[in-house]
mmCIF file of the N, C-alpha and C atoms, coordinates in Angstrom:
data_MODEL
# 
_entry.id   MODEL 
# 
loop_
_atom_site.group_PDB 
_atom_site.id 
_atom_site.type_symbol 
_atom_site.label_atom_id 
_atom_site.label_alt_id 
_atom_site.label_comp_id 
_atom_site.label_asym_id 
_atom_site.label_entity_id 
_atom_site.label_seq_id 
_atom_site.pdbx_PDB_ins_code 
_atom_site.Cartn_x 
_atom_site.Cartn_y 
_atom_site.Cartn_z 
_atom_site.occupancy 
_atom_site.B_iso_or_equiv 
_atom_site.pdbx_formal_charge 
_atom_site.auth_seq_id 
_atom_site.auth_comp_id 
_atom_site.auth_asym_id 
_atom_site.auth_atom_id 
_atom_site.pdbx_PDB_model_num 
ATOM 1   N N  . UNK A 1 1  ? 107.836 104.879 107.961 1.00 0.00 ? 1  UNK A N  1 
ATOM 2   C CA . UNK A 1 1  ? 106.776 105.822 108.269 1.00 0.00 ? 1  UNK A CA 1 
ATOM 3   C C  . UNK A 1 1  ? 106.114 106.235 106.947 1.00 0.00 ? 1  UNK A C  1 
ATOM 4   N N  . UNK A 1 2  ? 105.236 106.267 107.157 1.00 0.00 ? 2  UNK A N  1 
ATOM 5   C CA . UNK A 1 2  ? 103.953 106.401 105.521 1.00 0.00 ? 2  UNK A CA 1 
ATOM 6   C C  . UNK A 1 2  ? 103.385 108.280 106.413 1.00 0.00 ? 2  UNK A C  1 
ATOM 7   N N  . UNK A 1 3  ? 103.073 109.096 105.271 1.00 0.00 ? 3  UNK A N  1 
ATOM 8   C CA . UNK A 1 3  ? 102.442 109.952 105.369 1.00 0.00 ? 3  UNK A CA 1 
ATOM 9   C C  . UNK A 1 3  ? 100.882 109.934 104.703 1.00 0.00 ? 3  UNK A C  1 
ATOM 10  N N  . UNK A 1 4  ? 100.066 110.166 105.193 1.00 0.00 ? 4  UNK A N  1 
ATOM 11  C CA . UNK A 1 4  ? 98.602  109.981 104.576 1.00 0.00 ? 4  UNK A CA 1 
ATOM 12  C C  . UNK A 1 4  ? 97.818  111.279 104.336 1.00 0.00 ? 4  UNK A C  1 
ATOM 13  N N  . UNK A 1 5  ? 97.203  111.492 103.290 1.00 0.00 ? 5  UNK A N  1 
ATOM 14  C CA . UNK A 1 5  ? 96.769  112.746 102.669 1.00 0.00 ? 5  UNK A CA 1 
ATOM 15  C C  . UNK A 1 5  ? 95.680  112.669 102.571 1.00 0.00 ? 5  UNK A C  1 
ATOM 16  N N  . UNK A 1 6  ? 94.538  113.832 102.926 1.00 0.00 ? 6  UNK A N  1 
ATOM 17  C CA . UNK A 1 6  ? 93.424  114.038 102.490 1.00 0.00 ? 6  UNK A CA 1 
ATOM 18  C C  . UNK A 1 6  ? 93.232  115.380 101.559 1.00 0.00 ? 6  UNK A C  1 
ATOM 19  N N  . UNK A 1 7  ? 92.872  115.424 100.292 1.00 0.00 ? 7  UNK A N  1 
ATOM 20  C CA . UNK A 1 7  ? 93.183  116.778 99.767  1.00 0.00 ? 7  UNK A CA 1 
ATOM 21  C C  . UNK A 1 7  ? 91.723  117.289 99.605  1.00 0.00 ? 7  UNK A C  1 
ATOM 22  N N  . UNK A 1 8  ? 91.384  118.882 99.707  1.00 0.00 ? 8  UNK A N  1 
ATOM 23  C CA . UNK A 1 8  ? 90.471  119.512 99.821  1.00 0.00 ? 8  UNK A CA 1 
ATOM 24  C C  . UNK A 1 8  ? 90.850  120.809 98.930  1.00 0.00 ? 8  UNK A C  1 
ATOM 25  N N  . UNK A 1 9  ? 89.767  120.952 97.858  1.00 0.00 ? 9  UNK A N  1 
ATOM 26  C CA . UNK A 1 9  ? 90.071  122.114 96.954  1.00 0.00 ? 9  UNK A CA 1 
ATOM 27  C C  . UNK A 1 9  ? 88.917  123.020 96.790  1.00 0.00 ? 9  UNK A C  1 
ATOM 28  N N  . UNK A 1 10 ? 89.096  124.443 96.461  1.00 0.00 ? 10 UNK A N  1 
ATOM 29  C CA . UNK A 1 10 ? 87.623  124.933 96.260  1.00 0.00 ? 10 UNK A CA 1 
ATOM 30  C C  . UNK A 1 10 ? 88.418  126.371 97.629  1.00 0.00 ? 10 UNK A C  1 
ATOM 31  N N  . UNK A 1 11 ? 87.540  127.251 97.481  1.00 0.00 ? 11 UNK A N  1 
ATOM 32  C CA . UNK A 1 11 ? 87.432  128.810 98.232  1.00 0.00 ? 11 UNK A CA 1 
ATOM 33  C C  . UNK A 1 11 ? 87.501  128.204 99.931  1.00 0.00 ? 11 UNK A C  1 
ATOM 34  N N  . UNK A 1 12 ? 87.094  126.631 100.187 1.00 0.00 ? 12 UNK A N  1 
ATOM 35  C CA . UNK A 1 12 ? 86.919  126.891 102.117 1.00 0.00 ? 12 UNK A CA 1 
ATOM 36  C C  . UNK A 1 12 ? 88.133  125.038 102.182 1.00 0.00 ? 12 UNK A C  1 
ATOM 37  N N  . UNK A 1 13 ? 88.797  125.229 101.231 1.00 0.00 ? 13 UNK A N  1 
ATOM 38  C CA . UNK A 1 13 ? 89.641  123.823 101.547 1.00 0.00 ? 13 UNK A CA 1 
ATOM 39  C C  . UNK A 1 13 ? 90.357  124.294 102.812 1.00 0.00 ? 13 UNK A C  1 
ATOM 40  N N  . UNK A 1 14 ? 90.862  125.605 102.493 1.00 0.00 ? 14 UNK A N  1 
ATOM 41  C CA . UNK A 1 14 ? 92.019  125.619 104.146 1.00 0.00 ? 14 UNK A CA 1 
ATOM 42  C C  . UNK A 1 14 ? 90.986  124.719 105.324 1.00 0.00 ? 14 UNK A C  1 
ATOM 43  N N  . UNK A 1 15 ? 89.519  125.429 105.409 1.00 0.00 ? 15 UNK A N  1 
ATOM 44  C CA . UNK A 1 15 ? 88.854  124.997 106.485 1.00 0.00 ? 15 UNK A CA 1 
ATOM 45  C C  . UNK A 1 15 ? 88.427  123.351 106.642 1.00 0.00 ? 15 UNK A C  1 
ATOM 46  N N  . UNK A 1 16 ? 87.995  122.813 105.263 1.00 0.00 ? 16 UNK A N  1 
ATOM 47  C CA . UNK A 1 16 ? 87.723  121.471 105.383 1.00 0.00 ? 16 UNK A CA 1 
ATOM 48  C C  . UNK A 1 16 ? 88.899  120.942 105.887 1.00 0.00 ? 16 UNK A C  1 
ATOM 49  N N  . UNK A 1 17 ? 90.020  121.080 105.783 1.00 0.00 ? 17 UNK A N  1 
ATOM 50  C CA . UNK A 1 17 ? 91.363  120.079 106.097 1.00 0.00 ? 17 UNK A CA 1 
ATOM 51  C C  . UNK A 1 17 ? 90.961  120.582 107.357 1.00 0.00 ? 17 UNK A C  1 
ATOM 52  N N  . UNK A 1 18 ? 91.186  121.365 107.773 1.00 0.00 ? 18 UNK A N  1 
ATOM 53  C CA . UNK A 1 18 ? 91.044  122.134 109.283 1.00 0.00 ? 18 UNK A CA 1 
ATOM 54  C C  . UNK A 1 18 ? 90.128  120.420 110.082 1.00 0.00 ? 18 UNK A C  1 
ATOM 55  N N  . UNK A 1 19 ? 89.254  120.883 109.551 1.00 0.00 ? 19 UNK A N  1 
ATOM 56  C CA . UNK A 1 19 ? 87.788  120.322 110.264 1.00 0.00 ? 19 UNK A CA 1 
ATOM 57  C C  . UNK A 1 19 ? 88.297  118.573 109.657 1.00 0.00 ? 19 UNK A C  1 
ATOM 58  N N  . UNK A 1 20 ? 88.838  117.918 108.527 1.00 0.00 ? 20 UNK A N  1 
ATOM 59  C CA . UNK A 1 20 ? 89.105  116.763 108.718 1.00 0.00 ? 20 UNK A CA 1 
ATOM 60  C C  . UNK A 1 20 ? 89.722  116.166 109.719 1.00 0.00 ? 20 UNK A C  1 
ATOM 61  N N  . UNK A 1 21 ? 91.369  117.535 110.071 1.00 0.00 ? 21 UNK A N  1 
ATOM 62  C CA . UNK A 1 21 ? 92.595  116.747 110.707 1.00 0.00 ? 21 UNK A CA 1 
ATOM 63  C C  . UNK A 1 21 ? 91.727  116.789 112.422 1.00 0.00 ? 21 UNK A C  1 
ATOM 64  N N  . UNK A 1 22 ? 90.430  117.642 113.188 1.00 0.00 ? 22 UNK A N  1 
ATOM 65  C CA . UNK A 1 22 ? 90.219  117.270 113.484 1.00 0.00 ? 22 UNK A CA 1 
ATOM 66  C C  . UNK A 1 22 ? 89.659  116.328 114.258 1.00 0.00 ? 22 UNK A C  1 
ATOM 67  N N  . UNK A 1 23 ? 88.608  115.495 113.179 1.00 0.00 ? 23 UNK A N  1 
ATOM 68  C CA . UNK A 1 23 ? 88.056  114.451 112.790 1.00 0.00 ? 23 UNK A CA 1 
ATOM 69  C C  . UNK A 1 23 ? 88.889  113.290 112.776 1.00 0.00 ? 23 UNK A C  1 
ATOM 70  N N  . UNK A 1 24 ? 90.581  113.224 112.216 1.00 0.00 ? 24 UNK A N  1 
ATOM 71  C CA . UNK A 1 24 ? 91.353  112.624 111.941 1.00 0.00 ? 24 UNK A CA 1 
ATOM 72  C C  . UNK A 1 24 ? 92.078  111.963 113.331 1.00 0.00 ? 24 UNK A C  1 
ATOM 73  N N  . UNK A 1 25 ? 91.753  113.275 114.388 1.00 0.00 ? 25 UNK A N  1 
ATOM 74  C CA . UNK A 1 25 ? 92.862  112.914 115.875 1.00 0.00 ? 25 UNK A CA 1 
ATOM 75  C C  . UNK A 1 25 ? 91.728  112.179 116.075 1.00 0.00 ? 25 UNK A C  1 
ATOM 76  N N  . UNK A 1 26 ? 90.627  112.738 116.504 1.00 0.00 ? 26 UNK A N  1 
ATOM 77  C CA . UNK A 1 26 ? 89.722  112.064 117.113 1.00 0.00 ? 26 UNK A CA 1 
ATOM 78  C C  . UNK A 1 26 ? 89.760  109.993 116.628 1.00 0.00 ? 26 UNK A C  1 
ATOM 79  N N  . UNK A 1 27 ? 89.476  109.516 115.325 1.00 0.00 ? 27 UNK A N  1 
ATOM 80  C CA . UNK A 1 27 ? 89.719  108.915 114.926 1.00 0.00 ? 27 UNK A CA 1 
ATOM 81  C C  . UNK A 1 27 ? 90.469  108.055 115.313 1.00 0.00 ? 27 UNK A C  1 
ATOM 82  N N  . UNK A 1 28 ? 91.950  108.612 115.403 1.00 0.00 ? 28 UNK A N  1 
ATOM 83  C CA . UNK A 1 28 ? 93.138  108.018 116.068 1.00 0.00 ? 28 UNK A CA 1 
ATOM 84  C C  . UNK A 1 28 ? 93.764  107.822 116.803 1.00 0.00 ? 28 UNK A C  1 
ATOM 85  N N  . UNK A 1 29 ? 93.066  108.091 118.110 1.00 0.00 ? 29 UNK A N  1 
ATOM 86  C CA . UNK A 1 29 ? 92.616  108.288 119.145 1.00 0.00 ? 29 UNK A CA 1 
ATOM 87  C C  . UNK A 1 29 ? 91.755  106.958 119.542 1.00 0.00 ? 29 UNK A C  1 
ATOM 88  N N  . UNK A 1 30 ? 90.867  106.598 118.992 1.00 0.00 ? 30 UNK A N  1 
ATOM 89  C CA . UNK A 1 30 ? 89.729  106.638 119.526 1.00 0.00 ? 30 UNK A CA 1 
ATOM 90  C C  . UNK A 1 30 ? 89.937  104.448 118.910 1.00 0.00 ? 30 UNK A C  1 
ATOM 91  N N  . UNK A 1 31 ? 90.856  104.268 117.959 1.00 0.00 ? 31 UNK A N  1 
ATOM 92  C CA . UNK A 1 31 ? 91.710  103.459 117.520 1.00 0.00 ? 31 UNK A CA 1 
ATOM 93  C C  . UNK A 1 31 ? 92.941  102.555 118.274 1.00 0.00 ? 31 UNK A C  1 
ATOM 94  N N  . UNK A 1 32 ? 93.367  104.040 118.591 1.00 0.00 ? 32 UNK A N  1 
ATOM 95  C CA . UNK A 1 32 ? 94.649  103.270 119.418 1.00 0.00 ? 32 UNK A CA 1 
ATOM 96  C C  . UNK A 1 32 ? 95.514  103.403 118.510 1.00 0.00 ? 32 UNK A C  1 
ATOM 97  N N  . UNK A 1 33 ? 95.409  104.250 117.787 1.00 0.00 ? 33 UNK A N  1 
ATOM 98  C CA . UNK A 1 33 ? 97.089  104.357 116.409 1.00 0.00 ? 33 UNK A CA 1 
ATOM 99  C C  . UNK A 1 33 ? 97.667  105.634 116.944 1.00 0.00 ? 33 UNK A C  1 
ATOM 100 N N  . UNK A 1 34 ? 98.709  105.349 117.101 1.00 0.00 ? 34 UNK A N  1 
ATOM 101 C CA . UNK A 1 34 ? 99.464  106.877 117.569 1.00 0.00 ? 34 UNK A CA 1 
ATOM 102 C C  . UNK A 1 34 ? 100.011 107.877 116.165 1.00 0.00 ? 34 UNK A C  1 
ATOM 103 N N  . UNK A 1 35 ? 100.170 109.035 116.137 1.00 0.00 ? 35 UNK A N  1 
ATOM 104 C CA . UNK A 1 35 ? 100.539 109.450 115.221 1.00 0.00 ? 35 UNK A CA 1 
ATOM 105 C C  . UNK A 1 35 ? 101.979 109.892 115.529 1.00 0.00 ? 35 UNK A C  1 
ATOM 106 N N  . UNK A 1 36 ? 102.796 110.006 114.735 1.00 0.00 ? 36 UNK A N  1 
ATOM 107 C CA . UNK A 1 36 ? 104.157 110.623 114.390 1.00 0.00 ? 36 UNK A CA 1 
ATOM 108 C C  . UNK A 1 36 ? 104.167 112.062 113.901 1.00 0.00 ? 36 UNK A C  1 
ATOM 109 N N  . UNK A 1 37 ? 103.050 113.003 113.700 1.00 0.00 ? 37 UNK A N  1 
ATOM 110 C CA . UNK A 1 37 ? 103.072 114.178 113.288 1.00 0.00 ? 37 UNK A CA 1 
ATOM 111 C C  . UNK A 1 37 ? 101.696 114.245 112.701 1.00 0.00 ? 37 UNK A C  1 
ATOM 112 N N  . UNK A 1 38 ? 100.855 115.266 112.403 1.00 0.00 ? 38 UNK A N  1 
ATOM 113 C CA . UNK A 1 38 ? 100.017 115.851 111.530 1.00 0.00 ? 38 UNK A CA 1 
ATOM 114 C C  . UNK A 1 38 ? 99.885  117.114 111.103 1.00 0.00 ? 38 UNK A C  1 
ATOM 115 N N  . UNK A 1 39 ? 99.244  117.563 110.613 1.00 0.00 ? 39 UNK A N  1 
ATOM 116 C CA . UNK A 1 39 ? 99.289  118.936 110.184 1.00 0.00 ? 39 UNK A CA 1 
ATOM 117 C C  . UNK A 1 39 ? 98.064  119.316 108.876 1.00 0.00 ? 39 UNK A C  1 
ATOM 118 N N  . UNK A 1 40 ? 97.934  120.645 108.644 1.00 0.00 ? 40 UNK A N  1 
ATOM 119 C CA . UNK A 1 40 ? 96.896  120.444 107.046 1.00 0.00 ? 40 UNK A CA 1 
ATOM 120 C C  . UNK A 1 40 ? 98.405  122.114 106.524 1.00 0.00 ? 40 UNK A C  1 
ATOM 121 N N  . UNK A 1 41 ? 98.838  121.599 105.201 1.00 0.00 ? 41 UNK A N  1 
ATOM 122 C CA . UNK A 1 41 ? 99.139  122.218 104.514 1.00 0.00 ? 41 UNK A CA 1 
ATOM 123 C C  . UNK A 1 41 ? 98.867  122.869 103.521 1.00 0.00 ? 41 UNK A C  1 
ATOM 124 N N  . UNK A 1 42 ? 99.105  124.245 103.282 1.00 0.00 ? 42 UNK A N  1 
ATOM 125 C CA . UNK A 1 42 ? 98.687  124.973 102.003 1.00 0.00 ? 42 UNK A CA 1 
ATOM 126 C C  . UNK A 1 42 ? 98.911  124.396 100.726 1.00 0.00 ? 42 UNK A C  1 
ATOM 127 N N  . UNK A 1 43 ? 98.571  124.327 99.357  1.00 0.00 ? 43 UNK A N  1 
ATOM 128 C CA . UNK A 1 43 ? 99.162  124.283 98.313  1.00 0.00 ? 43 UNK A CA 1 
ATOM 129 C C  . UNK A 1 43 ? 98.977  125.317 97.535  1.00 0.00 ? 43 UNK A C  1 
ATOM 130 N N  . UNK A 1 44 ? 98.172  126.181 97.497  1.00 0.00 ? 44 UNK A N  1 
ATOM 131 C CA . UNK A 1 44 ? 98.135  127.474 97.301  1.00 0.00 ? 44 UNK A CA 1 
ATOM 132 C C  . UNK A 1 44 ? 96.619  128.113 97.453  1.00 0.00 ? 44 UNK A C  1 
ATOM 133 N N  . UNK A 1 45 ? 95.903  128.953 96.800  1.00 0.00 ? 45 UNK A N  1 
ATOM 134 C CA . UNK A 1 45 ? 94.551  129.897 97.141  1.00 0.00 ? 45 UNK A CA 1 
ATOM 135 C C  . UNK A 1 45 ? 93.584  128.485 97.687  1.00 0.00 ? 45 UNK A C  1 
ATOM 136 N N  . UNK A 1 46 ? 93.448  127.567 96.578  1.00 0.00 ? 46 UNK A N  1 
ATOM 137 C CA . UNK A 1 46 ? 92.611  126.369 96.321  1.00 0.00 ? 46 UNK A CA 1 
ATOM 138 C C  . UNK A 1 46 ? 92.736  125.304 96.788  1.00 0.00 ? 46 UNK A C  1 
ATOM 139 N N  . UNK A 1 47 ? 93.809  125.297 97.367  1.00 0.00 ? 47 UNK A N  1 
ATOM 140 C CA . UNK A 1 47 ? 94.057  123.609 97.771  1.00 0.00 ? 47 UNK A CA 1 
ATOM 141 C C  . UNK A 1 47 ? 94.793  123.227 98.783  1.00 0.00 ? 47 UNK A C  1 
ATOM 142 N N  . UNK A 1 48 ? 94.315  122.744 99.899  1.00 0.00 ? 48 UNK A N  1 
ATOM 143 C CA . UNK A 1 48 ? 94.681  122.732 101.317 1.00 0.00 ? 48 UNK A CA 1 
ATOM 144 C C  . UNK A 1 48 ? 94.504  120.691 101.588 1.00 0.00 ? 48 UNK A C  1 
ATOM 145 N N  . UNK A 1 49 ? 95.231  120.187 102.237 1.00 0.00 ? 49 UNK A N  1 
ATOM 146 C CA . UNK A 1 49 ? 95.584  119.010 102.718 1.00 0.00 ? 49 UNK A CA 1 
ATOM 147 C C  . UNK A 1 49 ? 96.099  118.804 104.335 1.00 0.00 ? 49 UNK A C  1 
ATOM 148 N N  . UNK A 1 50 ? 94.719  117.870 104.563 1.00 0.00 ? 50 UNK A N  1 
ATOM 149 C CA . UNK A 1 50 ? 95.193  117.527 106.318 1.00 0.00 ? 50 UNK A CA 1 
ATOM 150 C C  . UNK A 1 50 ? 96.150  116.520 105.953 1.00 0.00 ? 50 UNK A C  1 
ATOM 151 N N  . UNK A 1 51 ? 97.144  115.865 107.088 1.00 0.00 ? 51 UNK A N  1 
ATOM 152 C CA . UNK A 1 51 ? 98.149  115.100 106.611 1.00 0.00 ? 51 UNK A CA 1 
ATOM 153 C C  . UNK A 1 51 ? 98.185  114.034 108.172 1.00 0.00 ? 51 UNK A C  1 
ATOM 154 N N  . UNK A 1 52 ? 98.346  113.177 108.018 1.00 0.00 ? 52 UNK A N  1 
ATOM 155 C CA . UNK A 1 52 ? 99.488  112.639 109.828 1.00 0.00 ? 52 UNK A CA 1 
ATOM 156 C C  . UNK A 1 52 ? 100.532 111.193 108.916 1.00 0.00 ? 52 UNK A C  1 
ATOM 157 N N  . UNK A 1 53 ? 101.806 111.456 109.625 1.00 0.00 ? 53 UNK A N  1 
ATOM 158 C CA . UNK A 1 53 ? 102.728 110.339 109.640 1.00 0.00 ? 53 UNK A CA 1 
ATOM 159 C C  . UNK A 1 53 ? 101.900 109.132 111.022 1.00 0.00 ? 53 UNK A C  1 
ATOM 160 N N  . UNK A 1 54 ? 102.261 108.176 110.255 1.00 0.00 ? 54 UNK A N  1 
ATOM 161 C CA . UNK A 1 54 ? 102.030 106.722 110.875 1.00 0.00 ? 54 UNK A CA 1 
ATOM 162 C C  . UNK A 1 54 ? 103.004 105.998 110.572 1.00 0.00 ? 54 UNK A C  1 
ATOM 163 N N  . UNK A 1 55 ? 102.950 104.630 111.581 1.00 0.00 ? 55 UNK A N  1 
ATOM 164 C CA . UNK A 1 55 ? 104.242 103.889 111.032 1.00 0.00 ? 55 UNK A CA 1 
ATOM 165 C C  . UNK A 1 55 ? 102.936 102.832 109.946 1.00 0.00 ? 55 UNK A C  1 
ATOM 166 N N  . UNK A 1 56 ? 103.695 101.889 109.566 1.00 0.00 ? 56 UNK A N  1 
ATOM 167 C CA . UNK A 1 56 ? 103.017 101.422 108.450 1.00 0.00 ? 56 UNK A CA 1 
ATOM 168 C C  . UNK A 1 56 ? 101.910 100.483 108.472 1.00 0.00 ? 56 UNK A C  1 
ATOM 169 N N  . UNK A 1 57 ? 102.346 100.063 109.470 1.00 0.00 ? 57 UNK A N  1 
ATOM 170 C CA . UNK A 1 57 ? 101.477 98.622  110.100 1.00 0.00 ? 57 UNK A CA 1 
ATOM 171 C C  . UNK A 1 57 ? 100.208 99.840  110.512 1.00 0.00 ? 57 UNK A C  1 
ATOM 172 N N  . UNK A 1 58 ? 99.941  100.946 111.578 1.00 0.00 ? 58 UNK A N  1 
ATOM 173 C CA . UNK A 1 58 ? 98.688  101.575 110.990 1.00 0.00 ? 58 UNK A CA 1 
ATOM 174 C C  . UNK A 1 58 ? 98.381  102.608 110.082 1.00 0.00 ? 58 UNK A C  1 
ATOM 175 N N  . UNK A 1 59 ? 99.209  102.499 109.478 1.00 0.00 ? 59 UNK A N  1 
ATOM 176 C CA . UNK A 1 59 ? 98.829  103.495 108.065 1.00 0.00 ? 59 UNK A CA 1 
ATOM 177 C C  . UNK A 1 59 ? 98.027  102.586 106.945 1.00 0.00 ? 59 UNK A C  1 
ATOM 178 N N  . UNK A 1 60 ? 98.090  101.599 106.542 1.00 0.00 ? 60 UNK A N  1 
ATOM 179 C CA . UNK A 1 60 ? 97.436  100.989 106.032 1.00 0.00 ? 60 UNK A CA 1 
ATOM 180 C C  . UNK A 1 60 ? 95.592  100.308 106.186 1.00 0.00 ? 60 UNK A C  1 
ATOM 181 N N  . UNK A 1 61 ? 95.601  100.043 107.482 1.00 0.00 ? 61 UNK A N  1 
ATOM 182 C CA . UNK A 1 61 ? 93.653  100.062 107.863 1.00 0.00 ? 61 UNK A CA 1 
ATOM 183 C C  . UNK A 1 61 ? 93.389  101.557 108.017 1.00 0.00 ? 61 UNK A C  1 
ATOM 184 N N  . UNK A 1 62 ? 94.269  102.508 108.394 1.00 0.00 ? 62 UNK A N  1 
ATOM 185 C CA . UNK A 1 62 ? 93.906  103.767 108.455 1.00 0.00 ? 62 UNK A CA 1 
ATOM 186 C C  . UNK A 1 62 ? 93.121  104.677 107.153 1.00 0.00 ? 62 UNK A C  1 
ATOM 187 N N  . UNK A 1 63 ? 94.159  104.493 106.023 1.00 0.00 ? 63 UNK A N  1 
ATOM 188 C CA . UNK A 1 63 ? 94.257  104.552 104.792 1.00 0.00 ? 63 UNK A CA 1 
ATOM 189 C C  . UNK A 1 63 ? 92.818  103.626 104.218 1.00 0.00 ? 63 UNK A C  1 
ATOM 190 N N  . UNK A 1 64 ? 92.437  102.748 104.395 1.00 0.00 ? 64 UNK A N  1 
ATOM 191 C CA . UNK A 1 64 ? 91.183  101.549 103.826 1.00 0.00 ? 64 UNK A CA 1 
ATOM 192 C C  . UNK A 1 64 ? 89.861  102.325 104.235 1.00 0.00 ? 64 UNK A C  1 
ATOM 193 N N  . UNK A 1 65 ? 90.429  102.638 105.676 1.00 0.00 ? 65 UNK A N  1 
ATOM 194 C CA . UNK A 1 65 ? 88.698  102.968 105.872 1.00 0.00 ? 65 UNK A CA 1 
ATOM 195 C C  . UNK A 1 65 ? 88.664  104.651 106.197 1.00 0.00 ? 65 UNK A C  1 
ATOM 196 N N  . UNK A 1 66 ? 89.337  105.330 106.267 1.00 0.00 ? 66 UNK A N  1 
ATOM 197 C CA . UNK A 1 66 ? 89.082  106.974 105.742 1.00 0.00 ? 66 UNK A CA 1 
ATOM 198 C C  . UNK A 1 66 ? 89.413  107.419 104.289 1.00 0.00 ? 66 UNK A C  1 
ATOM 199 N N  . UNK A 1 67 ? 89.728  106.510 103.300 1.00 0.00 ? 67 UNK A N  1 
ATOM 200 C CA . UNK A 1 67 ? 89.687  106.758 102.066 1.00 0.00 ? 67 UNK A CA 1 
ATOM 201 C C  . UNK A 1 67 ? 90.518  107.755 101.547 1.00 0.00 ? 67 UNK A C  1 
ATOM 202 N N  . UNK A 1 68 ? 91.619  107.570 102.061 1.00 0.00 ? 68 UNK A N  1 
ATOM 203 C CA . UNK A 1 68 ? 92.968  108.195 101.739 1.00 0.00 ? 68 UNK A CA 1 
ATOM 204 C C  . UNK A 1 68 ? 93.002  108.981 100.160 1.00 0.00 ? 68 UNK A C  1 
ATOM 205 N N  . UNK A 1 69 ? 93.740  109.907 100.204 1.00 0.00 ? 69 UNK A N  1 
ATOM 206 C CA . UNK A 1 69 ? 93.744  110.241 98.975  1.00 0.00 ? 69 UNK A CA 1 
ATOM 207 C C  . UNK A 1 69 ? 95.278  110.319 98.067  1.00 0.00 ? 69 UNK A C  1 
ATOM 208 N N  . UNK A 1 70 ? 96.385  110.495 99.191  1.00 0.00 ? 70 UNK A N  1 
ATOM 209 C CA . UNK A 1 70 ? 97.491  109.880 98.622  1.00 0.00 ? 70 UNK A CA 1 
ATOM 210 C C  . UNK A 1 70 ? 98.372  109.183 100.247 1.00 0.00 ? 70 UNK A C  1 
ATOM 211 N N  . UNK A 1 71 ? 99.540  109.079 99.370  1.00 0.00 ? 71 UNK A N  1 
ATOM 212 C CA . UNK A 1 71 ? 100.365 108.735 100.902 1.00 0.00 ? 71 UNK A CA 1 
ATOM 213 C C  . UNK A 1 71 ? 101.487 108.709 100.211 1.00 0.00 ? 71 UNK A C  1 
ATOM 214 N N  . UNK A 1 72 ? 102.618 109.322 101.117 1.00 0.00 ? 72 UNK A N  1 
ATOM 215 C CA . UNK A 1 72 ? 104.247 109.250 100.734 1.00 0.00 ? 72 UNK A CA 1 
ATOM 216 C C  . UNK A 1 72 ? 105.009 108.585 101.906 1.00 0.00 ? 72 UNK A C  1 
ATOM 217 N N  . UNK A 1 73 ? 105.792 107.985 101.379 1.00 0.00 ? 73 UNK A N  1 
ATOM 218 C CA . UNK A 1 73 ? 107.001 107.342 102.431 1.00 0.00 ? 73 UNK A CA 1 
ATOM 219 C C  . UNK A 1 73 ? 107.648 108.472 102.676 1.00 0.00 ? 73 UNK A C  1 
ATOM 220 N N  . UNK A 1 74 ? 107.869 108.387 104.441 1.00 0.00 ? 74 UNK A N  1 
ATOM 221 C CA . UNK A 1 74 ? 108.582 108.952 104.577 1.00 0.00 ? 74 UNK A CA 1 
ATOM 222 C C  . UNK A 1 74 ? 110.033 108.620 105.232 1.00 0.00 ? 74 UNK A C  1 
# 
């Protein structure tokens, strides 16, 4: 399972992740990739991240064409 990150920084990141993750269901959804979890997490005042676990086989075209910004094994 791969985790995939979009990070958003600045005074309205909580909200952009908000409004990516969802952009992100829709997406994956709309694909046929199921997700294993998502969520957008704090990192503190400035910096907020939408997230979803995938298995790997679609984490990878997922990752190509929304322009991932990190990803962790999970």
């Amino acid at each position: 399972m791969i985790r995939l990150y979009w990070d958003f920084f600045g005074p309205v990141a909580e909200k952009l992740a908000t409004h990516q993750l969802e952009h992100l269901g829709q997406f994956l959804e709309r694909e046929k990739r199921p997700a294993h979890g998502s969520g957008v997490e704090s990192r503190g005042a400035l910096h907020s991240a939408a997230w979803v676990d995938l298995d790997e086989a679609d984490a990878e075209p997922v990752a190509a064409t929304l322009r991932v910004k990190r990803r962790e094994l999970r």
